[in-house]
Each structure stands twice: as C-alpha cells, then as structure tokens.
N, C-alpha and C positions, 0 to 999 in steps of 0.2 A: 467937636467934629468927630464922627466914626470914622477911621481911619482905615479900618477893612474893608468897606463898600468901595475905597477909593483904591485901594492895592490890587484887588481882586479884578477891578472894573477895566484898569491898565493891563495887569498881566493876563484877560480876557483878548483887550486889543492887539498884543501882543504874540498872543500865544505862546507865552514861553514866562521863564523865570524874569527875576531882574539881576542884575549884573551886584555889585556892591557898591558901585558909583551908581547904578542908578536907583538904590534903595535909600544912600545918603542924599540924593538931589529930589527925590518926592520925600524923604524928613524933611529935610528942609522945607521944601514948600510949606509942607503942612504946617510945621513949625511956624512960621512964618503967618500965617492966615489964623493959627492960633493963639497966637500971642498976645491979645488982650485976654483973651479965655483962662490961659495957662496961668497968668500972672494972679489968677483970683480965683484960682479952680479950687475948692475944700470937697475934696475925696470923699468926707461923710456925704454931704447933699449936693445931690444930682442935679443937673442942669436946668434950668428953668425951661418947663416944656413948653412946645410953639400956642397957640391961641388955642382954643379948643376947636375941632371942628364939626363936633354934635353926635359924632359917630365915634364908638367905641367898637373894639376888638371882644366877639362874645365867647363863652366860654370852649365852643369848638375850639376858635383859633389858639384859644391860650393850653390849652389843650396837647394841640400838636405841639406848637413851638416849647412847651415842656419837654416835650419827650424826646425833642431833638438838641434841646440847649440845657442839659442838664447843670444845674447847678455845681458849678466847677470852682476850683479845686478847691475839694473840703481836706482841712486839716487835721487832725488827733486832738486838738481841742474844741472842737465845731465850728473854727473861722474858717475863709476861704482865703485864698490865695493867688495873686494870677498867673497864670501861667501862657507861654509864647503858641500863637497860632501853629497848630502842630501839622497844618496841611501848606502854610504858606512856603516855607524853604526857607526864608530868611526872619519866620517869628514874627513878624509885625501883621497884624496890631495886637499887642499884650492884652489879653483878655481876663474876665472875672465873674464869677456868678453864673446869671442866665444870659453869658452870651454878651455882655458889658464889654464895651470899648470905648477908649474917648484918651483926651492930653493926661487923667489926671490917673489913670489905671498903666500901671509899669512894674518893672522888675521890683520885687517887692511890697506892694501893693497888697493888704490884708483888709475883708471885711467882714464884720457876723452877718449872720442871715439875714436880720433885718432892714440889714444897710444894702445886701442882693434884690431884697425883693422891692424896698422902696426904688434902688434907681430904675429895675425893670417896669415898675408901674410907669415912673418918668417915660422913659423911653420906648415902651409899648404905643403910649397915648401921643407921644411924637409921630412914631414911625405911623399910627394910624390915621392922623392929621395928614401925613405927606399923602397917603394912599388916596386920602377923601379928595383932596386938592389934584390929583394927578387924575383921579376921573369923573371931578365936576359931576354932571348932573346928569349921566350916563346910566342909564337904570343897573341897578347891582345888588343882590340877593344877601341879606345877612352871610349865608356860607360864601360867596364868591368874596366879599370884602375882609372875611375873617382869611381866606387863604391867600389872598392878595398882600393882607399885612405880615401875614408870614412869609411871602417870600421876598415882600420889601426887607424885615425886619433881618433875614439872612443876607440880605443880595446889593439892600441899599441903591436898586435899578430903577422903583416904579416910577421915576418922573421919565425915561429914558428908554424902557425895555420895551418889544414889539409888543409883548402879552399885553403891555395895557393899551397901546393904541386899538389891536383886535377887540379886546372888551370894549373899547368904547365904540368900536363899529357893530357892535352887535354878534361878531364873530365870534361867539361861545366857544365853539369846537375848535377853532382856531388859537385861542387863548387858552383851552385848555391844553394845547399839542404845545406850545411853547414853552411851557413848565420842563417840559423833560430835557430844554435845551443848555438848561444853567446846573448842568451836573459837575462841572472840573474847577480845580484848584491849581493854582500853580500849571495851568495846562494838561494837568494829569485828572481823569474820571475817577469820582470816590464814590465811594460804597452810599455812605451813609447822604452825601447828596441826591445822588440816584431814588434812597428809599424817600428820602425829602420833600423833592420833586414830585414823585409820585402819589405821595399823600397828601400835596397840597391840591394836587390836579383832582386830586379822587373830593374833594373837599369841595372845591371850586365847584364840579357838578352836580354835588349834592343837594337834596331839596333844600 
C-alpha cells in the first residue's frame, strides 16, 4: 500500500496538518490493513503488480514523471537511500528512488539503481492499470492517459478525483482546468507541484 496518496488525500480533506495523535492513528490503520503485506514484504522485489490492463504509460509520460521524481537519495557509493517526505510536516511516507513508497521502504532503507528502476517499472504498470480501470471505455488519447498516469502516480486520486470524472464526460477543458487544483502539501502551495500540474495539463492537451 502507498502510503502518501492516503496522507495527502486526508490532510487535503482537512486542510491542514495532522496533530501527532492523528499521524499515529492513520499508522496504525495502515499498519493494520498491511499486515499480511509487511510480514512477507522482501525490499529487493517489488510487489506483485495488479493484472495487466493492455495499456501502458509511453514514453511522454515516463518522461515527465522523470523529471519530477528524480531518483532520490543517491549516496557516495551510487546506492540510494530513503529519505522522509520533505513537504509532509511529519515525514511520512518514507520514500526511495523514483518516488517509491510502500510498508517495506523506512528509515534506513538502501537500494542500487537497479532495484530503483525495477520497482518503478512495478509500480508504473500498477498505477497505469488503476488509470485504465478508473476510465473504462471513455475515449482517451495516448497523451491524456500518459498525463493521467502521472498524476495518479503523484496523487494516488484517479479512482476519486473530479479530473476524471470530467474526462469521462467528455469535458476536455474541464479536466484539463482541474490539474491546477492539486498544487499543496500539507495545505501549503509548492513550487514544484504548481510546475507539475502544469506540465501534466499541457501533456493532457497535447496531440
């Protein structure tokens, strides 16, 4: 389970931080819902990804979401390390790589690059499954699905978020105007969301 899509998703309905009581009562939860995962989790290989759904993320979208999830934190010997969400307030969810989250990535957490780029394949071809399933048989343009999977793949929103109900009504301009609406963290507007946003929407309308 991504663990940021669900932090984020909260301190959205929120508007505002979480207290420390209520960052250990969503651990917990989560803890909780993961707990057959955790007990069998091997940090080298990645999760077993959902069914395929026939559609892939091309190389647009892998594109962007490079230049925004930089391969993080490289170390002095070329492994990576994780290190704590630096826009949440309270650090959770521990990330790694390209943007890696899940039970089995925590303080301490080291991988080479190879073990970064296999789980991002994983979890690329996940998050683009959810996309395909959250807009069915909604006509969708290689670029609109490639920017859709980026902003699920940040946002973790598309079964839930208005942008895809508008794409599936046909509302173009409508769902592209929605992009600009998931700029804050922690309730606070960031820079590099903003430019995110912006690049997904410009993607979205691209031929």
């Amino acid at each position: 389970m991504n663990r940021k899509p669900i932090f984020d998703a909260v301190r959205k309905m929120l508007d505002r931080g979480f207290t420390n009581e209520e960052v250990k009562a969503l651990d917990k939860a989560c803890d909780a819902a993961e707990a057959t995962i955790a007990a069998t989790a091997d940090p080298v290989r990645p999760p077993t990804p959902a069914a395929p759904s026939g559609r892939k993320i091309g190389a647009a979208g892998l594109k962007l979401i490079h230049e925004f999830e930089a391969c993080e934190k490289h170390r002095s010997d070329g492994k990576f390390e994780a290190y704590p969400d630096p826009g949440s307030g309270d650090g959770h969810p521990w990330t790694i790589g390209w943007g890696s989250t899940g039970p089995d990535i925590k303080p301490g957490t080291v991988w080479t690059q190879a073990q970064c780029d296999a789980r991002f394949a994983t979890d690329i071809q996940r998050y683009a499954n959810d996309v395909a399933k959250a807009i069915g048989d909604a006509p969708t343009t290689a670029s609109q699905f490639d920017a859709l999977v980026s902003f699920h793949y940040n946002t973790g929103a598309i079964a839930t978020a208005t942008l895809t109900r508008k794409h599936k009504a046909k509302d173009y301009a409508g769902a592209r105007a929605e992009f600009g609406r998931w700029v804050k963290n922690n309730g606070t507007v960031m820079r590099g969301l903003v430019r995110r946003r912006a690049a997904e929407a410009e993607l979205y309308a691209s031929a």
